[in-house]
C-alpha positions as CSV (number, residue, x, y, z in Angstrom):
1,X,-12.5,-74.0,4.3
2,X,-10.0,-72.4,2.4
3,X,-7.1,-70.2,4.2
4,X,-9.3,-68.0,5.9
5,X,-7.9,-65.4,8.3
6,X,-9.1,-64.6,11.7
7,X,-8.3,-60.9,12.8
8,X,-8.5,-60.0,16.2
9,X,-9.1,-56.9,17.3
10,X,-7.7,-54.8,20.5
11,X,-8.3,-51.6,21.9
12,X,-5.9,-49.4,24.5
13,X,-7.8,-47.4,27.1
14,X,-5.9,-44.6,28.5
15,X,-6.9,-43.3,31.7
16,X,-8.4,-39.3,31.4
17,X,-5.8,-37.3,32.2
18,X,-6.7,-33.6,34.0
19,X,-4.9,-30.8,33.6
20,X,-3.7,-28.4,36.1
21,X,-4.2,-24.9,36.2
22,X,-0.7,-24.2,35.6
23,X,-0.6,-26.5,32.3
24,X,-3.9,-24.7,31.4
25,X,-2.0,-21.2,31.6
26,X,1.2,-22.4,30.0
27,X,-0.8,-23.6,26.9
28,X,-2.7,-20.3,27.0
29,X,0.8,-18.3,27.1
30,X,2.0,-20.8,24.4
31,X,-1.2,-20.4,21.9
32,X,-0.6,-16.0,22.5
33,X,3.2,-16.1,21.9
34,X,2.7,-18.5,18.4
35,X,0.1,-15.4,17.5
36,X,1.9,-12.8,18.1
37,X,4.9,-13.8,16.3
38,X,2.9,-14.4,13.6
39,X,1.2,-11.3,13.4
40,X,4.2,-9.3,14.2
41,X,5.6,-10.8,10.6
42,X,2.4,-10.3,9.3
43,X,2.8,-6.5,9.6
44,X,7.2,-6.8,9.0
45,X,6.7,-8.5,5.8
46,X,3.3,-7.9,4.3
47,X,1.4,-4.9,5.9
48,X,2.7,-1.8,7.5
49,X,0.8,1.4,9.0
50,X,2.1,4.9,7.9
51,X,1.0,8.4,9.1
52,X,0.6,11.3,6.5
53,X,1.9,14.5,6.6
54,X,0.9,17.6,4.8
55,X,-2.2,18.4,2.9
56,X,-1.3,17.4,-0.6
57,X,-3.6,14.6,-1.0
58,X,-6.4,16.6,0.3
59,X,-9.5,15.4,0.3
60,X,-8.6,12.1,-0.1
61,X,-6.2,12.1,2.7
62,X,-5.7,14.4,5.6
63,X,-2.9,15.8,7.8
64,X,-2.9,13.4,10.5
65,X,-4.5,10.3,8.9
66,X,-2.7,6.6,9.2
67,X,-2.9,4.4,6.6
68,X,-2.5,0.4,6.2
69,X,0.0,0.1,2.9
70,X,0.9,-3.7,1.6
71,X,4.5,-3.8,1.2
72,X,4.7,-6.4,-0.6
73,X,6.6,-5.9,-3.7
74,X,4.0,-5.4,-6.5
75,X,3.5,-3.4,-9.8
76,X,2.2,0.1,-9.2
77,X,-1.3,0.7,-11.1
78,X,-2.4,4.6,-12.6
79,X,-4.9,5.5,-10.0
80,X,-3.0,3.7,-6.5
81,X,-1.8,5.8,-4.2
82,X,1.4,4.6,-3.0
83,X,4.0,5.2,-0.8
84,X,7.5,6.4,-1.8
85,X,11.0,6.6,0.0
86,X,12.8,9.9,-1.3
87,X,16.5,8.6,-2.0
88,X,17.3,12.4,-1.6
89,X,15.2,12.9,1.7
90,X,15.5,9.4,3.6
91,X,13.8,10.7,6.8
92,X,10.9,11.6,4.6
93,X,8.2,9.7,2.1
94,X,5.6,10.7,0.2
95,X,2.1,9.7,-0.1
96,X,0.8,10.3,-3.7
97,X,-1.1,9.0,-6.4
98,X,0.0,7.0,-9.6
99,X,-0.8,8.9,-12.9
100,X,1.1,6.8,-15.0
101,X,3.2,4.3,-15.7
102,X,6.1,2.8,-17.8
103,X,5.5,3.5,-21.5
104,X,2.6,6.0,-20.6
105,X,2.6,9.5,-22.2
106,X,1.3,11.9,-19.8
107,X,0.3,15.8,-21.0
108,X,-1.5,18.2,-18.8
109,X,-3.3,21.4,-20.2
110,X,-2.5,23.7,-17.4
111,X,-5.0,26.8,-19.0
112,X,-8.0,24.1,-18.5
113,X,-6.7,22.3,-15.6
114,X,-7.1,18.9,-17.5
115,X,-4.7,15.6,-17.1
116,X,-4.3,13.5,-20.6
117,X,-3.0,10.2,-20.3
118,X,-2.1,8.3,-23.3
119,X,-4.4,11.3,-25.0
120,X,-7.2,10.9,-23.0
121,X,-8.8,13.1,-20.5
122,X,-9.0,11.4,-17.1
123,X,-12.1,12.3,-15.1
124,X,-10.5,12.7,-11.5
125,X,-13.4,13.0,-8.8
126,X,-11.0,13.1,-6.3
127,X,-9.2,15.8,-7.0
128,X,-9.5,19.0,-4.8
129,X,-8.7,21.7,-7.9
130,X,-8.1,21.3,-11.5
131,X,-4.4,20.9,-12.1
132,X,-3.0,25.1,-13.0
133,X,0.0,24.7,-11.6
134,X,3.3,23.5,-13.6
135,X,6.8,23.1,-12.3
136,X,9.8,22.5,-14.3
137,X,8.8,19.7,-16.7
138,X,8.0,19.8,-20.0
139,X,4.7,18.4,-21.3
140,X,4.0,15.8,-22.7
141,X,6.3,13.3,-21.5
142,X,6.2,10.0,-21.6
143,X,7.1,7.9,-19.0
144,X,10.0,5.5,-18.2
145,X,9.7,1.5,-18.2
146,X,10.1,0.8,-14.5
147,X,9.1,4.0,-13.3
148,X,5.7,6.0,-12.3
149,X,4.8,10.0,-12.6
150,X,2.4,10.5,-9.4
151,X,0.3,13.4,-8.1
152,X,-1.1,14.7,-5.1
153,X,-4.6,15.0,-5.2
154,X,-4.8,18.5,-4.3
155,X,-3.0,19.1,-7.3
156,X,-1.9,23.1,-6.8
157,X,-0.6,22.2,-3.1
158,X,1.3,19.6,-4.5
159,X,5.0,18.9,-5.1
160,X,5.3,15.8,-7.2
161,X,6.2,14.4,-10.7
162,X,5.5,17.9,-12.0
163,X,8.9,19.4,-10.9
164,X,12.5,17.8,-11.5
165,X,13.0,17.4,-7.8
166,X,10.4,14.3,-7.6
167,X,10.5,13.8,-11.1
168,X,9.6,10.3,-12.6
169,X,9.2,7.7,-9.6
170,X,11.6,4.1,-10.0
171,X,9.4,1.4,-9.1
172,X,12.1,0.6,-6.4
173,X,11.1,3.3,-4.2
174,X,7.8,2.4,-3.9
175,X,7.5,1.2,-0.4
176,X,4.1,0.3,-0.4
177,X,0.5,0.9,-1.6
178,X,-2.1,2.3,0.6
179,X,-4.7,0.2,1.2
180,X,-7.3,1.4,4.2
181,X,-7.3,4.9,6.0
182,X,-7.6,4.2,9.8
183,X,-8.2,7.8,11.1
184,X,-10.6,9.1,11.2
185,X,-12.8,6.9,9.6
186,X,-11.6,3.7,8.5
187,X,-12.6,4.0,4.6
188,X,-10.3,1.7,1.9
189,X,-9.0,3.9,-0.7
């Protein structure tokens, strides 16, 4: 016979160890803090729930509602609605929707109550009214790289991107985009 090997084989038997009640609850306590934490960064980092104020998203949104934004950081898209810190009122954001972005040339025929964008005419179901009333801009505009023009949905209750005081959006205020209404029906927008 050539070099053949002869393996042995061994096997450990532990004796079955039993847990105590006390061990069971620590574990317990141990598994619930580990969640916790991690949803607690879930909602710091990556989601956050707002409450809106006012009625110039009306119908979409209502006095009242709360709303699940990701605050990721992220690109705004026309149509979003999106969350925005006001640099020149930090105790208050607004909740509005993204008409257009960088590079976008936005023109609104106020007699009609149409919104062009890029010279076409956006069919907007949810708006509440046709959009007759105009601020201080000047029509058409076009909009800067790196920042948004958004408007309420109930566009002649509206303050937004229209007037001079909200004016074009930078992309660094947006805190967030909206992503589910919680009250009173939980519907994603």
């Amino acid at each position: 016979m050539k070099n053949e090997r002869k393996t042995e084989v061994y096997y450990s038997v532990f004796p079955k160890q039993t847990r105590g009640p006390v061990s069971a609850v620590y574990e317990i306590f141990d598994s619930l803090k580990t969640s916790v934490v991690i949803i607690f960064l879930i909602f710091m980092l990556a989601v956050r729930v707002v409450g809106v104020e006012g009625d110039s998203m009306v119908p979409t949104l209502n006095d009242g509602d709360r709303l699940i934004i990701a605050s990721a950081p992220r690109t705004s898209e026309r149509g979003d609605i999106i969350i925005i810190a006001q640099p020149w009122e930090r105790d208050n954001s607004l909740v509005k929707r993204v008409i257009g972005v960088g590079g976008d040339t936005i023109d609104i025929d106020f007699e009609n109550g149409y919104v062009y964008v890029n010279g076409e005419k956006q069919t907007e179901e949810y708006v509440k009214e046709l959009t007759h009333i105009n601020y201080d801009m000047q029509f058409p505009l076009t909009v800067p790289e790196g920042c948004v023009f958004v408007m309420g949905d109930n566009r002649n209750e509206s303050l937004d991107s229209r007037s001079s005081r909200i004016g074009f959006i930078d992309e660094n205020y947006v805190l967030g985009k909206a992503l589910f209404r919680l009250h009173p029906d939980a519907k994603k927008l």
